[in-house]
VOKEKOL-443156 format. One record per residue (C-alpha): x, y, z; residue number from 0; residue in three letters. Coordinates in nm, 3 decimals, padded with zeros to 5 digits. Layout:
N
ATOM       xx       yy       zz  pos  code
ATOM        X        Y        Z  NUM   ALA
...
END
This chain:
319
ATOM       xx       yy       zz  pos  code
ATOM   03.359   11.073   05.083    0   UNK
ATOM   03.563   10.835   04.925    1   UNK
ATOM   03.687   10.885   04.539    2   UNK
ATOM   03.726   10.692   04.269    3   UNK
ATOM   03.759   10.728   03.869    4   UNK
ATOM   03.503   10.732   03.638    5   UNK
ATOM   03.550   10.473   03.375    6   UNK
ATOM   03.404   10.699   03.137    7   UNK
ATOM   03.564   11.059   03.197    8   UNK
ATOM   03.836   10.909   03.368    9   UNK
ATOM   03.854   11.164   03.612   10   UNK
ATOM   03.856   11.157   04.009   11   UNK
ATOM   03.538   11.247   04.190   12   UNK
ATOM   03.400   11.166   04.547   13   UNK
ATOM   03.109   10.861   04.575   14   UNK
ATOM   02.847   11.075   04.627   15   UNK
ATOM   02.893   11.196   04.233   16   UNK
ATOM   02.798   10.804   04.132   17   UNK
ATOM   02.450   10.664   04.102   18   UNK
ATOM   02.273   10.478   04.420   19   UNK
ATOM   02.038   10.313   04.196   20   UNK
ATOM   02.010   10.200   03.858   21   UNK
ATOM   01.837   10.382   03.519   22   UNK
ATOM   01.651   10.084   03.469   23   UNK
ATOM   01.487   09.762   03.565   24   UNK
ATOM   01.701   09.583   03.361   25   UNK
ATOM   02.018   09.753   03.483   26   UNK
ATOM   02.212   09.428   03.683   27   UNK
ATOM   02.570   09.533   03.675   28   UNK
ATOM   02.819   09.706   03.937   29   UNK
ATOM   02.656   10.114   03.941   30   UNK
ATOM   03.005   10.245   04.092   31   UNK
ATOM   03.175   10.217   03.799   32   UNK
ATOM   03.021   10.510   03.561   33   UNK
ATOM   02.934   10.876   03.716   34   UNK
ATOM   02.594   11.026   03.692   35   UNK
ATOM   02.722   11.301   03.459   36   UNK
ATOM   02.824   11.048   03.200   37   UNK
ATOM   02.530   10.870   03.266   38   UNK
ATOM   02.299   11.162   03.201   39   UNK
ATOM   02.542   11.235   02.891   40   UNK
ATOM   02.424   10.887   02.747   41   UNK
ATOM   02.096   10.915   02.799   42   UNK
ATOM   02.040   11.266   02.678   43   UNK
ATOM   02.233   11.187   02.360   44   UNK
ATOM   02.167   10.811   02.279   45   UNK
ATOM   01.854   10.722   02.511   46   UNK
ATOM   02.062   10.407   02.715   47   UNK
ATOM   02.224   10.347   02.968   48   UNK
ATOM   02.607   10.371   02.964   49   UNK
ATOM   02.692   10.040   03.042   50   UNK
ATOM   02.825   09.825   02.751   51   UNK
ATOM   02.700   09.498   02.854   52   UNK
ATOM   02.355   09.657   02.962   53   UNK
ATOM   02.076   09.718   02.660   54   UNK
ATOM   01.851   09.907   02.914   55   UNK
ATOM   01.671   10.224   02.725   56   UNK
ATOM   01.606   10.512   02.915   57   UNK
ATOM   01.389   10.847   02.796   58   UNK
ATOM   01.580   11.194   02.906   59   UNK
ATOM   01.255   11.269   03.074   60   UNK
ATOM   01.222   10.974   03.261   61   UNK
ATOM   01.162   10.957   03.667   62   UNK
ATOM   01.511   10.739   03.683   63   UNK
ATOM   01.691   11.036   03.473   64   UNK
ATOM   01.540   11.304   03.676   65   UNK
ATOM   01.631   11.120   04.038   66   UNK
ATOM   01.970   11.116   03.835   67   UNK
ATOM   01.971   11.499   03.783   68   UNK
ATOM   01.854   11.604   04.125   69   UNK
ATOM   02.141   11.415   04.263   70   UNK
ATOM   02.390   11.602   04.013   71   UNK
ATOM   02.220   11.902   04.104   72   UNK
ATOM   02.341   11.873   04.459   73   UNK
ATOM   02.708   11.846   04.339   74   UNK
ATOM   02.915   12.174   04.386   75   UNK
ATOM   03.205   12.112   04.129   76   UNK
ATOM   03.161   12.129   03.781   77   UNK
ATOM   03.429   11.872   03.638   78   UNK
ATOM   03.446   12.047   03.278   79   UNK
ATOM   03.639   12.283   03.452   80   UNK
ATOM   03.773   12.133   03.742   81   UNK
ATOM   03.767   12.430   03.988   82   UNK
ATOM   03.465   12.637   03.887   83   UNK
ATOM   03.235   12.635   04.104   84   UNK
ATOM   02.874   12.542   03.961   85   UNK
ATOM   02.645   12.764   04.204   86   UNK
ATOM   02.845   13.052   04.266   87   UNK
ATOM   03.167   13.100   03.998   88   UNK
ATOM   03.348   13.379   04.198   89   UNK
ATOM   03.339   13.217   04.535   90   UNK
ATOM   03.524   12.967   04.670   91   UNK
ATOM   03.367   12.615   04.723   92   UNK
ATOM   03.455   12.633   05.122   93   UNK
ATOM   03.288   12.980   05.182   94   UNK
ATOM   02.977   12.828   05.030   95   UNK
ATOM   02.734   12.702   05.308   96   UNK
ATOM   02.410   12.552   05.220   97   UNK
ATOM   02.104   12.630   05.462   98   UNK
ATOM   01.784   12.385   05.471   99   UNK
ATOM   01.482   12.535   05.362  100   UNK
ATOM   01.105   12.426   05.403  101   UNK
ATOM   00.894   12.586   05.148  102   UNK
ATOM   00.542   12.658   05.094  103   UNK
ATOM   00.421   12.586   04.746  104   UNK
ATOM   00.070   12.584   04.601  105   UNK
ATOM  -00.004   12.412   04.282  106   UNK
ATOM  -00.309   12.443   03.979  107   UNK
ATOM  -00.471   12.186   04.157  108   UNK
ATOM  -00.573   12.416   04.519  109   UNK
ATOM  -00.329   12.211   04.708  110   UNK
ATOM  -00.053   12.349   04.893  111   UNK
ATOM   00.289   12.190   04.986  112   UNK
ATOM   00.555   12.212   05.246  113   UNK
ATOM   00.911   12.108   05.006  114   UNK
ATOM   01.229   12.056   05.168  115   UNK
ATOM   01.518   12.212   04.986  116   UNK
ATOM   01.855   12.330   05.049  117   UNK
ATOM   01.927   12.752   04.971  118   UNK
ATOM   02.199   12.630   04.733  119   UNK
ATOM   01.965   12.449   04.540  120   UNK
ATOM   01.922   12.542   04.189  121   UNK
ATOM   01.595   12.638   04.041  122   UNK
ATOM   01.599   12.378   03.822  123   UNK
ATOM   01.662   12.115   04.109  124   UNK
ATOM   01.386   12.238   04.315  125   UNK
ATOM   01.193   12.239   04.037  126   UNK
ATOM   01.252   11.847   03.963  127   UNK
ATOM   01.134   11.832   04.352  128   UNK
ATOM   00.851   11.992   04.277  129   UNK
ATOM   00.776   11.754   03.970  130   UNK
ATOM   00.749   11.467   04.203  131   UNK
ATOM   00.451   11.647   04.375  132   UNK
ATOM   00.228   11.729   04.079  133   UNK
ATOM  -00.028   11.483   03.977  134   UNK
ATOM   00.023   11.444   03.628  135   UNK
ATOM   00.427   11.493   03.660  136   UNK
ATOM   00.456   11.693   03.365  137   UNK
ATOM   00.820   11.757   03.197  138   UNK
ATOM   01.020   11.988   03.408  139   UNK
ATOM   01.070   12.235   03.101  140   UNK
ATOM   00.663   12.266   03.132  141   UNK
ATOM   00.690   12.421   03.513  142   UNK
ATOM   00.728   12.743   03.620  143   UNK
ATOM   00.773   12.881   03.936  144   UNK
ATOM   00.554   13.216   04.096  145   UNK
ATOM   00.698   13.434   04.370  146   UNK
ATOM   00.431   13.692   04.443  147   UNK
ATOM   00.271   13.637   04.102  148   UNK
ATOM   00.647   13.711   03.927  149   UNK
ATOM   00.816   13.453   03.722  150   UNK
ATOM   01.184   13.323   03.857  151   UNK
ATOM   01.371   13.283   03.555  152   UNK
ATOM   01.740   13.085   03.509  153   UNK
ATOM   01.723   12.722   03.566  154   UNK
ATOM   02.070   12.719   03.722  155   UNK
ATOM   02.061   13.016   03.988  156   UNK
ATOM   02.054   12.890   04.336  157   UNK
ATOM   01.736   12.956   04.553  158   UNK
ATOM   01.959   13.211   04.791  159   UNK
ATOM   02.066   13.387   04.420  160   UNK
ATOM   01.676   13.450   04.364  161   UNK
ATOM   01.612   13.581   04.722  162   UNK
ATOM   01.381   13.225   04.826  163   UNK
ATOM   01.421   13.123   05.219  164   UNK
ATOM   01.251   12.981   05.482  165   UNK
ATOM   00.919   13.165   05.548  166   UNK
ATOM   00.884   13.274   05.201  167   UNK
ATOM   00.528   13.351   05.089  168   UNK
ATOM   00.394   13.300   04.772  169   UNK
ATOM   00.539   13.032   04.557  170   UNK
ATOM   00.334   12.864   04.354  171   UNK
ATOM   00.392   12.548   04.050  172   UNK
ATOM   00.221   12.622   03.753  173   UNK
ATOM   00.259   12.400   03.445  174   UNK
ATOM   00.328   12.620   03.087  175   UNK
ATOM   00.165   12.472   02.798  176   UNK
ATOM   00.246   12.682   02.596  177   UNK
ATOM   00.380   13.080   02.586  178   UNK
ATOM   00.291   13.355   02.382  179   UNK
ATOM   00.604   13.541   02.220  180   UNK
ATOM   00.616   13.894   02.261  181   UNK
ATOM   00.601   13.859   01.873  182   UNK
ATOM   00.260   13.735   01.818  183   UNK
ATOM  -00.017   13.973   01.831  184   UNK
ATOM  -00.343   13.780   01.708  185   UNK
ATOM  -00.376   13.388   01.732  186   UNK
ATOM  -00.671   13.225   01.586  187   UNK
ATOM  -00.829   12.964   01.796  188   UNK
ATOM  -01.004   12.652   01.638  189   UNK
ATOM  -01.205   12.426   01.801  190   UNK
ATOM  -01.347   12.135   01.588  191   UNK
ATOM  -01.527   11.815   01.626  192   UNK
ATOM  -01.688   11.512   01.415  193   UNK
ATOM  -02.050   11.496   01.349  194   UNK
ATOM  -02.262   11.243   01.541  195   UNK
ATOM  -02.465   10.997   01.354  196   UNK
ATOM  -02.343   11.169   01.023  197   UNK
ATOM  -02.623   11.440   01.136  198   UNK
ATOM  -02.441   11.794   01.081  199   UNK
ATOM  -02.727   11.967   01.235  200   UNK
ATOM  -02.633   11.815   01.609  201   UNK
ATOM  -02.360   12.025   01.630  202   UNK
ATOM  -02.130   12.223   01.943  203   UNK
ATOM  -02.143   12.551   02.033  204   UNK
ATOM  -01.842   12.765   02.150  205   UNK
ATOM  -01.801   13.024   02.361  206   UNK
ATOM  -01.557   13.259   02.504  207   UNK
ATOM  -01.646   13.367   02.839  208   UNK
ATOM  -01.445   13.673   03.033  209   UNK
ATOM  -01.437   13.720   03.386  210   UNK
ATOM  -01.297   13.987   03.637  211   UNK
ATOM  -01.121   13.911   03.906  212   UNK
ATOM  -01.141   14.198   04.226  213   UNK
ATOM  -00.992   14.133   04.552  214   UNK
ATOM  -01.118   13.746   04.599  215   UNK
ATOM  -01.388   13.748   04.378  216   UNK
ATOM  -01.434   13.699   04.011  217   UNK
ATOM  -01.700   13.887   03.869  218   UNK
ATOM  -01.859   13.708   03.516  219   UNK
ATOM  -01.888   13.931   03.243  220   UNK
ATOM  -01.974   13.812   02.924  221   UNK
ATOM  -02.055   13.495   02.677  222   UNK
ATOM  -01.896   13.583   02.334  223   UNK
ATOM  -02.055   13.317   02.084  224   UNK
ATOM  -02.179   13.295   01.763  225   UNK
ATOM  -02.452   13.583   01.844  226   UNK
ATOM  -02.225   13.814   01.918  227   UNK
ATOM  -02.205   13.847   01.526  228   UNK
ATOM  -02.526   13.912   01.477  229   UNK
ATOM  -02.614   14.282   01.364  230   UNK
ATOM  -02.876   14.297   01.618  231   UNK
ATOM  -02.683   14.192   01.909  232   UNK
ATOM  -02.311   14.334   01.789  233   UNK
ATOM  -02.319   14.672   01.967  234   UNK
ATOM  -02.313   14.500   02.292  235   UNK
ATOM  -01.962   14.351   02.187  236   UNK
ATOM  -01.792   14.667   02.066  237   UNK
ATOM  -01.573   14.682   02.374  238   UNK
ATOM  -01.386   14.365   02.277  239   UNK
ATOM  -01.333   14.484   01.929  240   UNK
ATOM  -00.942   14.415   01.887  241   UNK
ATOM  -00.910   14.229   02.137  242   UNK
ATOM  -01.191   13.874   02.113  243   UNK
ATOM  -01.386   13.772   01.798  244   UNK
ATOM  -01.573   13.515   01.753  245   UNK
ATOM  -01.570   13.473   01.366  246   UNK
ATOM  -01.897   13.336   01.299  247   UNK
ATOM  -02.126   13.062   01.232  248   UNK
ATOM  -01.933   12.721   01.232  249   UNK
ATOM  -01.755   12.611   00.893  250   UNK
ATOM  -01.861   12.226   00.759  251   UNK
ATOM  -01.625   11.975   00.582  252   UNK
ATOM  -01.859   11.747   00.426  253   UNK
ATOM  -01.602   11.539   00.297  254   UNK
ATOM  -01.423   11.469   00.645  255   UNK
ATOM  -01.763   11.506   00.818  256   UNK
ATOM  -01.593   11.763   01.093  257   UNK
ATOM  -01.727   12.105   01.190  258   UNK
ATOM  -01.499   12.410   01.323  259   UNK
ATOM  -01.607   12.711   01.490  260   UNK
ATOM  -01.270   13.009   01.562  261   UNK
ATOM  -01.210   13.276   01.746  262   UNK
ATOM  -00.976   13.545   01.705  263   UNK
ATOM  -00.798   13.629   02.020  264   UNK
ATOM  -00.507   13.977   02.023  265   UNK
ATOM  -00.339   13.838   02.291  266   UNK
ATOM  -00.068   14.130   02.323  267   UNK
ATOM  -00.406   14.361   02.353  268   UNK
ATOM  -00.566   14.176   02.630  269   UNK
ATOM  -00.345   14.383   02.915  270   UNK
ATOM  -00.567   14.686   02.875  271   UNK
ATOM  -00.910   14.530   02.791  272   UNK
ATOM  -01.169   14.668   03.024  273   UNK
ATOM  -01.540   14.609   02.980  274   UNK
ATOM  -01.775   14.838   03.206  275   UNK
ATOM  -01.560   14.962   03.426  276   UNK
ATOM  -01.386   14.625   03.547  277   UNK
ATOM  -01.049   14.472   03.385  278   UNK
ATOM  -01.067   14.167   03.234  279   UNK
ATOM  -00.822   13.904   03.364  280   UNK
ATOM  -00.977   13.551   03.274  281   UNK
ATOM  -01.096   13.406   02.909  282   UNK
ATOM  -01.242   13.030   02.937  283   UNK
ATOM  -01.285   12.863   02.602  284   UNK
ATOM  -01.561   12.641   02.593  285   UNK
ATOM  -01.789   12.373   02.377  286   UNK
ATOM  -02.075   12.246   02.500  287   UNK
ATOM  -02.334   12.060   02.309  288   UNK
ATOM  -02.643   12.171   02.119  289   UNK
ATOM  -02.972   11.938   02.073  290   UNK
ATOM  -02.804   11.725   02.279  291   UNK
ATOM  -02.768   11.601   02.651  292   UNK
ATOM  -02.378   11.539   02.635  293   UNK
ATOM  -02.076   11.575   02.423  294   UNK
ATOM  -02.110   11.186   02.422  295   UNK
ATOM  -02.128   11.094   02.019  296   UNK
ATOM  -01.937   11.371   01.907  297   UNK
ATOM  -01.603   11.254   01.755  298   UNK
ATOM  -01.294   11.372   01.853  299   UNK
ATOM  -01.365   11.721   01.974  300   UNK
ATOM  -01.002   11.942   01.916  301   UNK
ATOM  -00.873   12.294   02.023  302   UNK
ATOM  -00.585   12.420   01.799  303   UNK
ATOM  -00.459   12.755   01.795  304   UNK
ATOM  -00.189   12.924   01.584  305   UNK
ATOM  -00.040   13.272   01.465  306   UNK
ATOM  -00.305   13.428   01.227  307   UNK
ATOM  -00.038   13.534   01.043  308   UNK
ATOM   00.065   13.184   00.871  309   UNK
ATOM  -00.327   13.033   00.945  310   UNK
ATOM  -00.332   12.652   00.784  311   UNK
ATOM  -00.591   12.544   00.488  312   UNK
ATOM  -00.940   12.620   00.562  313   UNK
ATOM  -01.202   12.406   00.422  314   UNK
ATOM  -01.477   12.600   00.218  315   UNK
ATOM  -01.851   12.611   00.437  316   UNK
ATOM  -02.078   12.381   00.255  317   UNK
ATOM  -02.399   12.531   00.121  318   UNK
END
């Protein structure tokens, strides 16, 4: 590799630390003239491109930033300190040797993938590769990465630090919505949705269903709905006491002309919920319509769900 100096940081680095193509469409000047590092810098601070005469925006989370990123990734040095080695700090950059990898990944959807990495990869890197191979390429932040059903945590450890190599079994992409802290206890979901017609009495049902999962099957349990708070039928629910509640006929805002139905879910409980004898491991939320042959008319049907603890406004059930 050549160098040359960053007209930005001013400092020396080799050509493959420089873009091969540009952030945007409407980038048409020289690219060897600004590293990626600064460009990244730009766009994760200002949202453009670095180049003065350029007016190009770019969003951090963009595919051009993240082709920008896995390229950085690659790069061993880490030019804020001149001679510290990203990947591994204590080791000297010629001792490290990088060894191709072809891994095995299965994703949400049922399909599986065969990725080609490089052991001194970072996590974060591979997962960027990863991102490219997901459907609805979700934010990289939002995947998470399953070795035997464990988590691999710290974006910036190299594949060979968290013990991944060829032949590996068990990875699997899974995108995080959301993650309960080990803080909250009970959240309070809330599903809601607009009456049809202005006719409050076509309305959605919700449900809660649990299922067990043994060896390769999944076992169905039970539907916890609005019956379940029924005197007559509440001794069959007992067991999830603490754990799932369903809290009840749905509430009605006439002036908004919205119903909501909630559950109470103690998520922190849920480890050690077992209902005749078998574990529970799934929940599926669910609406499905009532009086009706589809959700079709019903506006804007919503899930929220938030820490009982600080619960929003609720609007008072209309006689």
């Amino acid at each position: 590799n050549w160098t040359m100096k960053c007209s930005s940081c001013c400092i020396d680095k080799p050509s493959n630390e420089y873009p091969l193509e540009p952030l945007t469409d409407a980038c048409h000047h020289p690219l060897l003239q600004i590293c990626i590092r600064c460009c990244l810098k730009s766009v994760d601070s200002e949202g453009v491109c670095p180049y003065s005469q350029c007016d190009g925006e770019v969003e951090p989370d963009s595919e051009s930033a993240a082709i920008y990123r896995l390229q950085l990734e690659s790069v061993v040095y880490d030019y804020r300190d001149k001679e510290v080695s990203v990947s591994q700090p204590q080791v000297a950059v010629s001792q490290l040797v990088s060894i191709p990898l072809n891994l095995s990944v299965s994703f949400m959807s049922g399909d599986t993938a065969i990725i080609s990495a490089q052991s001194l990869d970072s996590l974060n890197a591979f997962k960027l590769k990863l991102q490219q191979k997901m459907d609805d390429r979700p934010p990289v932040r939002e995947i998470k990465i399953l070795m035997g059903g464990t988590s691999l945590e710290g974006d910036h450890r190299t594949l060979a630090d968290l013990g991944i190599a060829s032949g590996c079994t068990g990875l699997r992409a899974i995108r995080v919505l959301y993650e309960v802290p080990s803080d909250l206890n009970k959240i309070r979901f809330s599903m809601s949705w607009g009456w049809p017609e202005n006719n409050p009495k076509n309305y959605l049902d919700t449900a809660c269903i649990t299922f067990s999962k043994v060896g390769d099957h999944i076992i169905h349990l039970d539907n916890i709905d609005f019956r379940s708070t029924w005197p007559q039928q509440a001794y069959r629910y007992t067991c999830y006491a603490n754990y799932i509640q369903h809290c009840g006929n749905a509430t009605r805002d006439i002036l908004r002309q919205r119903s909501t139905s909630t559950f109470n879910v103690w998520v922190q409980n849920l480890d050690n919920l077992v209902v005749r004898g078998q574990p529970v491991t799934h929940l599926l939320f669910l609406m499905s319509a009532w009086r009706r042959s589809s959700m079709q008319g019903f506006r804007m049907p919503t899930l929220e769900f938030y820490d009982s603890a600080r619960l929003p406004r609720v609007c008072p059930r209309a006689p």
